[in-house]
DOTOR-304220 format. One line per field, with one value per residue: y, x, z of N, C-alpha, C in turn; residue number from 1; residue in one letter. Coordinates in pm, 1 decimal, decimal comma, always signed. Example, Ala and Ser with C-alpha at 12.3 -4.5 7.8 and 13.67 -1.06 7.14 Angstrom:
<atoms>
n.py	c(-569,0  -225,0) $
n.px	c(+1319,0  +1285,0) $
n.pz	c(+780,0  +708,0) $
ca.py	c(-450,0  -106,0) $
ca.px	c(+1230,0  +1367,0) $
ca.pz	c(+780,0  +714,0) $
c.py	c(-330,0  +3,0) $
c.px	c(+1320,0  +1290,0) $
c.pz	c(+780,0  +787,0) $
nr	c(1  2) $
rest	c(A  S) $
</atoms>
This chain:
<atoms>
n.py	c(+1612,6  +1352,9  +1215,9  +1103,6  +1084,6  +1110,3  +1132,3  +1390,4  +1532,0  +1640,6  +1540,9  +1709,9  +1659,9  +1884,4  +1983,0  +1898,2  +2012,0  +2013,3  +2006,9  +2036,7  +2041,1  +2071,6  +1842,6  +2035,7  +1885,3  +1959,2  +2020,1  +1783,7  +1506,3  +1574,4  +1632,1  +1384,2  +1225,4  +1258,8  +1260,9  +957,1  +888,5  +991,9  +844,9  +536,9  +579,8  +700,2  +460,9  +263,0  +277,5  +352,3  +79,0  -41,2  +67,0  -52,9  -293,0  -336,2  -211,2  -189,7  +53,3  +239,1  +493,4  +487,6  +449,4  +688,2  +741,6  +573,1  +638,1  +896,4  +768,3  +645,5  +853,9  +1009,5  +813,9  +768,7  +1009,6  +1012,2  +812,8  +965,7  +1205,9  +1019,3  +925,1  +1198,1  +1306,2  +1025,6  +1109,7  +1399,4  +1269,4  +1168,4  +1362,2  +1532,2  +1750,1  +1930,5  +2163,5  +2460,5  +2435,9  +2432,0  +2472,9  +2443,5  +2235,3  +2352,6  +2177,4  +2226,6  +2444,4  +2435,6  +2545,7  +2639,8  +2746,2  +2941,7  +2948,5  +3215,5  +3194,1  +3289,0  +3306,9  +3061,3  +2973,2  +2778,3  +2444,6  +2275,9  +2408,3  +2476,3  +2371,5  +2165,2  +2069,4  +1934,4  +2094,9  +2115,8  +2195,7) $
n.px	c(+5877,4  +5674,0  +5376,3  +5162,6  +4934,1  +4662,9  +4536,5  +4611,1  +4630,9  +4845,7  +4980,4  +5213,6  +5526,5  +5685,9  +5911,1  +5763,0  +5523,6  +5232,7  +5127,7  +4875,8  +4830,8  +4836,8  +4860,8  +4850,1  +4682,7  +4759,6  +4876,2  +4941,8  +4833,3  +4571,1  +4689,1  +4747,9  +4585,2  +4414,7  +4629,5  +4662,5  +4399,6  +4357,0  +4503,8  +4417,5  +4167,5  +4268,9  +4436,2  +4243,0  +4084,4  +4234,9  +4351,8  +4073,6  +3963,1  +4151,9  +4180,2  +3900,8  +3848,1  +4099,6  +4289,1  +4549,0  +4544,1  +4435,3  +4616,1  +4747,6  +4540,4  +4646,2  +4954,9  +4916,4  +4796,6  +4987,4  +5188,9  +5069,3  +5025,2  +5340,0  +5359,8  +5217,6  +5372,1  +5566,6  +5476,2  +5369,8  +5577,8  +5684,5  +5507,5  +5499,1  +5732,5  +5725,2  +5520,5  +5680,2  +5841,9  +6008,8  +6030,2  +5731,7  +5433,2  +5388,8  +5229,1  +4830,3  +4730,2  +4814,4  +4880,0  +5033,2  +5163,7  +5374,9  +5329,4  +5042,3  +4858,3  +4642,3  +4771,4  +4720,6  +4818,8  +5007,9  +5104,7  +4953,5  +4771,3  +4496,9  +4329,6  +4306,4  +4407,8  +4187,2  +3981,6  +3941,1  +3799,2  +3798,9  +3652,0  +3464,8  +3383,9  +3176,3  +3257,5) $
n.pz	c(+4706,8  +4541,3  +4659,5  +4636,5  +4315,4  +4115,5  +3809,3  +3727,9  +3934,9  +4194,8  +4482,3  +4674,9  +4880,3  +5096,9  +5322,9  +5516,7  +5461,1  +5335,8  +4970,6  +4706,8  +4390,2  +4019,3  +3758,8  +3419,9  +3151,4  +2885,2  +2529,6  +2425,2  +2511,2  +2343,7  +2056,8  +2032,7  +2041,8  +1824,8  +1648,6  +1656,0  +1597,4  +1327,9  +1187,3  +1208,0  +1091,8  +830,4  +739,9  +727,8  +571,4  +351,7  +307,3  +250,2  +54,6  -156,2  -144,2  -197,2  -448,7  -585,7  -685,6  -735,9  -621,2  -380,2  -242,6  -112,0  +101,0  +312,7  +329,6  +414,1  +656,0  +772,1  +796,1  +1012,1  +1228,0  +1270,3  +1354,7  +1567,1  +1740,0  +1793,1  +1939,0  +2137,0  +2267,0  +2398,7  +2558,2  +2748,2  +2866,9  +2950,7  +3174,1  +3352,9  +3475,7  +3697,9  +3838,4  +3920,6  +3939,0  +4082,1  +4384,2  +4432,6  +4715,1  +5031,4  +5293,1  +5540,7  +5812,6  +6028,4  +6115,2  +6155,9  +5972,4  +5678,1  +5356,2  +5083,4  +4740,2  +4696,6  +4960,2  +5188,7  +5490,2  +5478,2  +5663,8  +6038,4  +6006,0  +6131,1  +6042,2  +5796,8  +5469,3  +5218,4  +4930,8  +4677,0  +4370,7  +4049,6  +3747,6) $
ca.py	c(+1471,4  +1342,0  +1115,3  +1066,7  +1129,4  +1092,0  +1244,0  +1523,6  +1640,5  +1598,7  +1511,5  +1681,8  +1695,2  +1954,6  +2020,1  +1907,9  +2076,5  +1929,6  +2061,2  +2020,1  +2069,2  +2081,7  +1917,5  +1996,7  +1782,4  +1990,8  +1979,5  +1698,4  +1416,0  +1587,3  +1609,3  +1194,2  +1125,9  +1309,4  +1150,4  +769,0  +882,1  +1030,1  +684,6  +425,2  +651,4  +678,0  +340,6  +172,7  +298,9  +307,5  -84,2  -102,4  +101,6  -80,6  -412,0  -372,4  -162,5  -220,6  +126,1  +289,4  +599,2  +409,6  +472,8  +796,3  +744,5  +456,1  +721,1  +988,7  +700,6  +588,0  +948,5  +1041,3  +689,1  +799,9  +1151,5  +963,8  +716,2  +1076,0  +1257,1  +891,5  +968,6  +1313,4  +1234,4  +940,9  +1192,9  +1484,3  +1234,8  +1100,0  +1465,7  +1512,4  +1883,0  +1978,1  +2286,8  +2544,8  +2431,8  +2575,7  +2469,3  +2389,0  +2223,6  +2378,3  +2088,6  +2250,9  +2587,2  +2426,5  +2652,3  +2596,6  +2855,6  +2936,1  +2959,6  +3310,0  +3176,0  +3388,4  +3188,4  +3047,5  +2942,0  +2656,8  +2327,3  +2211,1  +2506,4  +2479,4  +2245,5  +2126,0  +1949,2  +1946,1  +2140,8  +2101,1  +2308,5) $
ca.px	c(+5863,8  +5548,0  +5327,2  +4993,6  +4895,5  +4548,0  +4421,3  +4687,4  +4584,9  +4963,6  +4977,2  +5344,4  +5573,8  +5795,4  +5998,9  +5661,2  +5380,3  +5180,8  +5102,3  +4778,4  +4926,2  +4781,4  +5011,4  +4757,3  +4709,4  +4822,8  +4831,7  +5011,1  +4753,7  +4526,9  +4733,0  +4837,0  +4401,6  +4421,4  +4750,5  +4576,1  +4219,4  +4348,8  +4615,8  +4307,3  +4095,3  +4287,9  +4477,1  +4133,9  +4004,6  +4300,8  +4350,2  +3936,1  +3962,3  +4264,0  +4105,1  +3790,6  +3868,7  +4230,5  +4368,0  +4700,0  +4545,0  +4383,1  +4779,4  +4719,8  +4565,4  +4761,3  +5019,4  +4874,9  +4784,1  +5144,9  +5280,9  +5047,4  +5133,0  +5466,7  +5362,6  +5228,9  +5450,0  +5678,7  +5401,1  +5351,1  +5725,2  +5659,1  +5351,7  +5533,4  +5857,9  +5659,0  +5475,5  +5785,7  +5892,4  +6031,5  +5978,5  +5637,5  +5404,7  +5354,1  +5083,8  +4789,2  +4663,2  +4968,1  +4878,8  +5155,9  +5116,6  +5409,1  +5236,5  +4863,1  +4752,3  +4637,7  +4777,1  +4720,9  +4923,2  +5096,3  +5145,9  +4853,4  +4710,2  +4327,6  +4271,8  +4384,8  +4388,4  +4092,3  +3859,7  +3931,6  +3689,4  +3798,1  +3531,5  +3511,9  +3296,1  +3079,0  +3277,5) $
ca.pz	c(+4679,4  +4530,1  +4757,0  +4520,2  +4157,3  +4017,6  +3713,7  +3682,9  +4042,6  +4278,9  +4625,1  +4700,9  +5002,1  +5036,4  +5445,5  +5621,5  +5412,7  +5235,1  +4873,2  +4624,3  +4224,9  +3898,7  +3610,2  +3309,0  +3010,9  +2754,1  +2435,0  +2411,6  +2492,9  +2246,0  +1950,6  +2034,9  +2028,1  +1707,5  +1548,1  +1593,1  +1540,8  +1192,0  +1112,8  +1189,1  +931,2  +682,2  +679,1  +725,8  +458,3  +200,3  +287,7  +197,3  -105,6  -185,9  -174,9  -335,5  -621,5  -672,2  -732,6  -698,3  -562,8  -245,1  -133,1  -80,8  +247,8  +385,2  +324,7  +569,0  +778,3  +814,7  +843,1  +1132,9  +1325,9  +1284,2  +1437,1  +1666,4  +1798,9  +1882,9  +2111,2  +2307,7  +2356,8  +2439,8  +2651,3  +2853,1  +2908,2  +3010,0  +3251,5  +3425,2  +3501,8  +3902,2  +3855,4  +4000,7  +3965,6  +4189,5  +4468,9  +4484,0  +4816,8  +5118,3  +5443,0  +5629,4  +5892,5  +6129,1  +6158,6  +6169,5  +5893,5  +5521,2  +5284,9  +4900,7  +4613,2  +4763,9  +5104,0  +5257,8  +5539,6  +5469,1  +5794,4  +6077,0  +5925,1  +6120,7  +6020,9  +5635,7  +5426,5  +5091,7  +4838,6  +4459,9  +4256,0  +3937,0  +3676,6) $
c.py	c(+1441,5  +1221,2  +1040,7  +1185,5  +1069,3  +1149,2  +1382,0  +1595,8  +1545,9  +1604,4  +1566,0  +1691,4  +1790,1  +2037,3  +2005,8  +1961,2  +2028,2  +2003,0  +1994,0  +2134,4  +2018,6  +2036,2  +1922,8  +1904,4  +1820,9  +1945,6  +1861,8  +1560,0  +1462,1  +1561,9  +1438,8  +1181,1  +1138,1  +1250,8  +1031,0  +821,4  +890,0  +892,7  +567,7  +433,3  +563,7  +539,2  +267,4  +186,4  +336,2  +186,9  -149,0  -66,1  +47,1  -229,2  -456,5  -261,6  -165,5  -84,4  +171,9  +379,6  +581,7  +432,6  +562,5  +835,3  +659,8  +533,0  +823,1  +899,8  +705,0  +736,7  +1003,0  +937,3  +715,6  +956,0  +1085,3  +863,7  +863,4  +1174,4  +1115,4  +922,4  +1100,4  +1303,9  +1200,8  +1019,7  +1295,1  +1386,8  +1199,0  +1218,9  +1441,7  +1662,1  +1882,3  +2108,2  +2320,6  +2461,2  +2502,1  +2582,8  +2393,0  +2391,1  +2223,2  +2293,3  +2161,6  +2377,9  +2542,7  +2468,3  +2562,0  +2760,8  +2851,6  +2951,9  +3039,2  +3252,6  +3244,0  +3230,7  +3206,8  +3030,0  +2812,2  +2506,4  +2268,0  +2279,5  +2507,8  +2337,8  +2269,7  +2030,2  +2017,3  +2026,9  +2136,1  +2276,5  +2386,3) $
c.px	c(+5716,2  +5521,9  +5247,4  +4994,5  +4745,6  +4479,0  +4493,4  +4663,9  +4737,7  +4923,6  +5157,9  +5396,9  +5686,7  +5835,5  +5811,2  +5503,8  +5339,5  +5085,7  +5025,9  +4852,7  +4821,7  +4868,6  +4858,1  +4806,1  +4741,6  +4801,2  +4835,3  +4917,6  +4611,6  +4535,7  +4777,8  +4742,1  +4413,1  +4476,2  +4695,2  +4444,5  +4298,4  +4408,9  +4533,4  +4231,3  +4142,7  +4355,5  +4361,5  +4058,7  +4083,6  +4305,4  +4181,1  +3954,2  +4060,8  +4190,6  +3951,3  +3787,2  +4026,6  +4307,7  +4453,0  +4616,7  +4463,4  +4512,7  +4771,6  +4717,6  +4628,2  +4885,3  +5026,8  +4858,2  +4951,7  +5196,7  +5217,6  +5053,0  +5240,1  +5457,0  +5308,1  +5264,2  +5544,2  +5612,6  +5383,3  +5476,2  +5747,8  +5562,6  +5450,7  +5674,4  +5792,4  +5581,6  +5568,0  +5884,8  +5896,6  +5982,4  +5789,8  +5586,5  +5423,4  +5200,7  +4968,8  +4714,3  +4835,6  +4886,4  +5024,8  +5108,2  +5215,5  +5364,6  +5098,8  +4808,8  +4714,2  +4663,5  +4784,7  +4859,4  +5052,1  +5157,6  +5063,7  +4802,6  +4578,2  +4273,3  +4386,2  +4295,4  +4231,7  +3952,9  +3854,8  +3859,1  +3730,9  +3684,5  +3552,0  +3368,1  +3242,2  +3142,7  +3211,6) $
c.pz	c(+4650,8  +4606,8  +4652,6  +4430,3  +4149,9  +3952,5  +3693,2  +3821,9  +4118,1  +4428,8  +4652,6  +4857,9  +5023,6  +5219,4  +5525,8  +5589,5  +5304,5  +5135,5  +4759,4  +4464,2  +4160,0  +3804,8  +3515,5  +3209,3  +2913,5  +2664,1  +2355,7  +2373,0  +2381,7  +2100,4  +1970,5  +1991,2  +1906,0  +1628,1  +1487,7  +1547,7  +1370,8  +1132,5  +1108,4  +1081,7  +848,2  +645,5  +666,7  +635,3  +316,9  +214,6  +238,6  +78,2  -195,5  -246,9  -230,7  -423,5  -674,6  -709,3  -689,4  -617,1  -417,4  -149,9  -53,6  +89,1  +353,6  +387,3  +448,8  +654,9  +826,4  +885,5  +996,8  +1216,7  +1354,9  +1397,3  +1604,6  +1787,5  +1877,4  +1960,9  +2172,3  +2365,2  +2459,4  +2560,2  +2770,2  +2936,8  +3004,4  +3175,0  +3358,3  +3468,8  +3648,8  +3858,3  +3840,5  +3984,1  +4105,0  +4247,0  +4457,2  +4637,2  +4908,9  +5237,2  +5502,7  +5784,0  +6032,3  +6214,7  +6175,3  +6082,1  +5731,6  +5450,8  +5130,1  +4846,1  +4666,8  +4849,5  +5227,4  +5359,1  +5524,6  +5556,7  +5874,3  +6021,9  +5948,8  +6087,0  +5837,4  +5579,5  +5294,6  +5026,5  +4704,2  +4450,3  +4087,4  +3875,8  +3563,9) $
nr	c(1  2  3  4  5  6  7  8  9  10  11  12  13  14  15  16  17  18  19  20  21  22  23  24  25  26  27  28  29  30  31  32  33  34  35  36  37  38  39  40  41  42  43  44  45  46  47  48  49  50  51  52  53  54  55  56  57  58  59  60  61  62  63  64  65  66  67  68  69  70  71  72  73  74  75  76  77  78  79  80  81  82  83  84  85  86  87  88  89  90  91  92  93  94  95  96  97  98  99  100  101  102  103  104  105  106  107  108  109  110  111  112  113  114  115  116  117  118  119  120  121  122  123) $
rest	c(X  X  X  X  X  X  X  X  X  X  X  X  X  X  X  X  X  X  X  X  X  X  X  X  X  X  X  X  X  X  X  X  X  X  X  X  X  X  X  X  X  X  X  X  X  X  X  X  X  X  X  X  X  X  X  X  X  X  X  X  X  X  X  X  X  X  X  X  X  X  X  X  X  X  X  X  X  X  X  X  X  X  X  X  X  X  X  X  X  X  X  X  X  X  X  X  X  X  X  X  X  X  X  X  X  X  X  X  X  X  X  X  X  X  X  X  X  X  X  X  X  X  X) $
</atoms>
């Protein structure tokens, strides 16, 4: 069961132990930045070239604009699906709270709960 989310980092619960998860961001929210960055472009600049010089071939990119809007209207779908997933990675940190211990990914114990020190690091 998930408790807390922030930032792709899980808070889960799973018979009493409490489990640190990773979902990554994939490629997913990349290719979405991508989709609109490219559909603002180019429509913003076939609707300029459109309107001050008047030519047919100003379509062109209002064209690609449209088709990558369209690409990306179906990763936000993708995106918001993927986000609303119940399935859960693998942990990689478990406060086994009924045993006292903290154990990794394997199940190896790291130590008892109150001797283990978590903090972030500068990647």
């Amino acid at each position: 069961m998930l408790i807390a989310s922030c930032n792709g980092t899980l808070l889960v619960d799973n018979d009493g132990k409490l489990g640190i998860a990773e979902r990554g961001g994939g490629w997913v929210g990349t290719a979405l930045f991508v989709a609109v960055l490219l559909a603002v472009i180019s429509i913003g600049s076939g609707v300029t070239l459109l309107a001050t010089m008047g030519e047919v071939g100003a379509l062109v990119p209002v064209g690609i604009g449209l088709v990558s809007a369209g690409i990306a209207v179906l990763l936000f779908k993708r995106w918001r699906r993927d986000r609303a997933s119940t399935t859960f990675p693998a942990p990689w940190l478990v406060f086994d709270l009924p045993a006292g211990v903290v154990r990794d990914s394997a199940g190896a114990v790291l130590g008892k709960i109150g001797q283990v020190r978590v903090a972030t690091e500068m990647q």
